[in-house]
N, C-alpha and C positions, 0 to 999 in steps of 0.2 A: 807412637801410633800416627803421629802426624807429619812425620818425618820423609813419608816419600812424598805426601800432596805440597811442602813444601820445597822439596825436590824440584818436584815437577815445574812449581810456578817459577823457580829458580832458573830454570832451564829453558823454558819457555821464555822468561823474558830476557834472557842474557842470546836467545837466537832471533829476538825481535830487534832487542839491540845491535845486535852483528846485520842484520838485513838493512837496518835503517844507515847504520853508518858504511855498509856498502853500495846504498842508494845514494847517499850526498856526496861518496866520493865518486861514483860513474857522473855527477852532474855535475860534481867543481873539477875533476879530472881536465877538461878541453881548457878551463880556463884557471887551470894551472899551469898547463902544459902551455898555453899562450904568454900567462905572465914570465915563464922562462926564457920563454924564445926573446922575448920581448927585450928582459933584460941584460939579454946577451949578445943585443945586438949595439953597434956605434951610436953617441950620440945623435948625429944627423934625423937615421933615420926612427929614432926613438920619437924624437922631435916630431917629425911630418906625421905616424902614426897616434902620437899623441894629439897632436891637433884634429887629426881628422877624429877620433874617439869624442874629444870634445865637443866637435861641429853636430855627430848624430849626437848624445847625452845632450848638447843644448835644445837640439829639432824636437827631440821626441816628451824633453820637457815643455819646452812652449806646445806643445801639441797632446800632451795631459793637459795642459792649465788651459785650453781655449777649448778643447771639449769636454770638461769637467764645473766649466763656471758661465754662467750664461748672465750676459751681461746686457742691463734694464728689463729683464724677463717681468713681464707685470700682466694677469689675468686680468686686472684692471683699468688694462690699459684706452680703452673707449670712455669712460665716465666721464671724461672731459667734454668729447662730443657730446654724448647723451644728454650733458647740462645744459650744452646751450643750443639746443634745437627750438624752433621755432616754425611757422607756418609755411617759410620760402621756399620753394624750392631751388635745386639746382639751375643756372643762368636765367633764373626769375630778376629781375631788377628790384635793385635795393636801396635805394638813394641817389642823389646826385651830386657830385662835389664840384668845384669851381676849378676851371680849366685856367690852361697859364696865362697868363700876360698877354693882353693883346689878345686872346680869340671873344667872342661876344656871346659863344654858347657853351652852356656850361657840360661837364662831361660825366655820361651814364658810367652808371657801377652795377656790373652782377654778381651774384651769390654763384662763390666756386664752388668744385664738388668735393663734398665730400668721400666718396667712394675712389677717387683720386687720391686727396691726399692721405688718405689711410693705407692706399697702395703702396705711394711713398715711402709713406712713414716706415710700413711693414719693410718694404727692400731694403730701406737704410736700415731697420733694425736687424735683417740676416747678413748683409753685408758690409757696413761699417762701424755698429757697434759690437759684433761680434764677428769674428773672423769664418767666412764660408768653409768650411770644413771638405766638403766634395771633393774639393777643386786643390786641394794641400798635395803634396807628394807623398807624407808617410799615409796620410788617405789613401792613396791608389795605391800606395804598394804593400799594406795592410799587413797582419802580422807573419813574416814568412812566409810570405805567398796569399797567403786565407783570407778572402776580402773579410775586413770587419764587423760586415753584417751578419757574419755565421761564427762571429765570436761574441762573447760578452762583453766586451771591451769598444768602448771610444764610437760607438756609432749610434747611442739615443740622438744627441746633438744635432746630428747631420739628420736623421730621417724627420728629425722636429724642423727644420729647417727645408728641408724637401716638401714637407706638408703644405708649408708657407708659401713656398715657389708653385705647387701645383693650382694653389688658390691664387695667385695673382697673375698666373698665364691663364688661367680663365676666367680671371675680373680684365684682363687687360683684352681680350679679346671680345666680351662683349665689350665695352667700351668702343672696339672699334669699330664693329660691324652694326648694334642696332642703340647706344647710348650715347656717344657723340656723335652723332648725326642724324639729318632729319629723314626718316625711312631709308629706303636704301637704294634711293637715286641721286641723294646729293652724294657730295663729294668728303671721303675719309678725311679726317685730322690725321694730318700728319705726322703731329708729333703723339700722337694717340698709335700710329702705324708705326713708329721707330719705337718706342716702350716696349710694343709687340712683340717686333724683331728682336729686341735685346735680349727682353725675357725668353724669346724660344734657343739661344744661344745655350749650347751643350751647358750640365750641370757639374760635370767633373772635368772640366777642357783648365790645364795649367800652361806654360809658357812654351812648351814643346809638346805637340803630338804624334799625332803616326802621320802627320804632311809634313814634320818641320816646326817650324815656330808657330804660335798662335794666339790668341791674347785669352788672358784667365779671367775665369767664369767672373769671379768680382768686379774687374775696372767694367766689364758691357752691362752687366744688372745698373751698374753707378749710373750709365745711360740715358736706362729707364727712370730713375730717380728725377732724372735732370726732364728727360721729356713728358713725364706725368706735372712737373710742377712748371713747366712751362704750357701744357693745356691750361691747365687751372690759373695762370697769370693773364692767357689769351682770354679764359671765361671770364673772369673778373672784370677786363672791360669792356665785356660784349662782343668780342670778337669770334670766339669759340662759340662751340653749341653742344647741349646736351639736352636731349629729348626726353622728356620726363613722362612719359604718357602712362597710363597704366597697361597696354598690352608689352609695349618694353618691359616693364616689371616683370608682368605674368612670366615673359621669356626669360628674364634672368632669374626668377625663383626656379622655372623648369630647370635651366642650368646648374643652379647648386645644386640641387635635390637631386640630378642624375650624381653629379659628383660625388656628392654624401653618400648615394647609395652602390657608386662604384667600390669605394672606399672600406663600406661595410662588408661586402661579397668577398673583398681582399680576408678582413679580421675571419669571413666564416671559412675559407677554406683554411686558412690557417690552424681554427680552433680543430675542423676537420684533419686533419695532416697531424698533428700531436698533444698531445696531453701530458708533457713530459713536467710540466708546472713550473717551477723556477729555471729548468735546463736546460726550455727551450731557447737558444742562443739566438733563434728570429722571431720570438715573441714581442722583444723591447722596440726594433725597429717598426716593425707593422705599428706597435700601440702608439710610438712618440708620435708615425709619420699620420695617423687618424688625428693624433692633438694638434700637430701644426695646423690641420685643416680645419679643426674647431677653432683654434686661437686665431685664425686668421678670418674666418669666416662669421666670425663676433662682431670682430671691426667692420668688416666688409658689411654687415646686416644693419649694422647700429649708423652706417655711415644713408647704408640708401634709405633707410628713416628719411634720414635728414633730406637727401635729393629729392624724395620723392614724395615729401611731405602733404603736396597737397591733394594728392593719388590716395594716401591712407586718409586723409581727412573727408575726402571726400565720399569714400568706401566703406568708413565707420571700421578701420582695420587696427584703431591703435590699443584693442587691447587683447588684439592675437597678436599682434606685434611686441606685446612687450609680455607677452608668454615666450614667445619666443627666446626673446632674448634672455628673459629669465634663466630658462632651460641651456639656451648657449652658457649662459654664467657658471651656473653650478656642474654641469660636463669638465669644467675647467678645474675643478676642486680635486678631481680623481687624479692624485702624483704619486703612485706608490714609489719606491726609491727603489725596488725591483720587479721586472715585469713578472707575471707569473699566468702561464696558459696551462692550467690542468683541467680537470676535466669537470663540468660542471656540476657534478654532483658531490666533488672530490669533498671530503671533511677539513683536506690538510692543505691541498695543492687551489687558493682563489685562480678564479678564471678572471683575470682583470681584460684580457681580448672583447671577452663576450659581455663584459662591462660597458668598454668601451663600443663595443658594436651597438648595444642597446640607445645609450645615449646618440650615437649616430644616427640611428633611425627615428628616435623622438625627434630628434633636430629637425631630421628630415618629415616625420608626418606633420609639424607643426606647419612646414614649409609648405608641402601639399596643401591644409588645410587652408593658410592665407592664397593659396593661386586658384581654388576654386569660390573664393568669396570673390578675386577684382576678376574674373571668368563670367560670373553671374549677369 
């Protein structure tokens, strides 16, 4: 009696089997057909193809393992600053040390800035403790054509690292225009002006463009590394100038808070556009590149504490200020190990977009909140 429904399954699964093993051969078929060709040709040019096989299988190895591993990644990485903050601000005078041999008067010290060297620190952490990603060749010529950003593949790293660069061409530009300098009739730091310029240097530009040669995105960011911490050696002994006032603040909080909230608009039309959950293949890019802008804008917040120390003390700000940062903190906690934009009411498919989007706007209302207190 049982005889034909075993049949049947019989039959079925011996035609699943013939599909499946006609499937693997239409996909090893080319490269069967290559290993023949391959071995039927002369040594020579066995040789020179085998070398080149090996040149991409090395490239495309180093390029799983530098966007697969992120190297000194630390959500903790401010707590160092936040310890030793104190009442000074930025180019406030901090002592005096004895000058060399032979001068009779002794030589001023000021308090560098903090919000520099966490600029720093940040570029050196996307471009020479981890390799920039943008700016690589299997980067830009992405899988068979298909930028990476519209696959699952190799591009959280890079839009985490976009994040970063969006936050330090806009800490490096107000630095230029209203933070190292006194209003905006003295005269630009110049090494505050070259950082700028580096930083605005294309993010994907490698050794050849569409002009010819051109130099890649990493050696000019290195630049800015060099001209941020040469302000900050000029502040140190009084040379420099950073203007600590509290309307400068007001205006660099306006400035993030537009950022953050550019940021967010991106996450909502995203969330708008699909609800496909784990398969959305431009959900991971959108969420890393909102984290870079939070990890980067932790430091960047916890640094103008420090600069601007005596603007909050004076304002009675420091304990929206460390709601603040609080709230920065824990944003940093949300790493799912896959993004997922379904739809917010989904039971199966988390919307981690509209996660992320919330935290962006807390960030951002906390921000509002402190520019209408030094506004008052």
């Amino acid at each position: 009696m049982l005889d034909p429904i075993v049949s049947f399954f019989t039959w079925l699964f011996q035609w699943i089997g013939r599909g499946l093993g006609f499937l693997i051969g239409v996909i090893l078929w080319p490269f069967m057909w290559a290993g023949r060709w391959y071995w039927g040709r002369n040594w020579i040019l066995r040789g020179a193809i085998g070398a080149v096989l090996l040149v991409i299988v090395a490239l495309y190895g180093y390029f799983f393992y530098v966007t697969q591993f992120w190297t000194n990644f630390n959500p903790d990485y401010p707590a160092a600053l936040a310890a030793a903050r104190d009442n000074t601000g930025a180019g406030d005078p901090v002592g005096t040390e004895a000058a060399g041999s032979g001068t009779a008067q002794p030589a001023q010290s000021c308090k560098p800035s903090a919000i520099a060297a966490v600029s720093a620190d940040l570029i050196d952490f996307n471009v020479n403790q981890n390799a920039w990603i943008s700016s690589m060749v299997l980067s830009k010529l992405g899988l068979f054509g298909i930028e990476w950003k519209n696959t699952p593949f190799f591009d959280n790293k890079a839009a985490f690292q976009l994040g970063i660069n969006q936050v330090m061409r806009r800490t490096t530009t107000e630095l230029v225009d209203t933070l190292g300098r006194v209003r905006g009739t003295s005269q630009i730091d110049q090494n505050l002006q070259d950082a700028r310029t580096a930083l605005a240097w294309s993010e994907t530009a490698w050794y050849i463009g569409l002009r010819g040669p051109t130099r890649p995105t990493p050696s000019v960011y290195r630049e800015a590394i060099r001209k941020l911490r040469a302000f900050n050696a000029g502040l140190e002994k009084c040379q420099s100038t950073f203007d600590a006032r509290a309307d400068n603040l007001m205006q660099f909080l306006d400035r993030i808070a537009g950022d953050i909230g550019s940021t967010s608009d991106i996450l909502r039309q995203r969330i708008a556009a699909s609800d496909a959950g784990w398969f959305d293949f431009r959900a991971d890019d959108r969420f890393w590149f909102a984290y870079g802008q939070l990890y980067a804008y932790y430091g960047i917040l916890v640094a103008a504490r420090s600069d601007f120390a005596a603007v909050i003390a004076e304002r009675n700000l420091a304990a929206l200020w460390t709601r603040m940062e609080g709230q920065l903190r824990t944003s940093l906690n949300v790493q799912p190990w896959i993004i997922s934009n379904g739809n917010e009411s989904s039971a199966f498919f988390p919307s981690h977009l509209a996660t992320m989007g919330f935290n962006l706007l807390q960030v951002r209302s906390n921000i509002v909140e402190l520019r209408s207190v030094l506004e008052r």
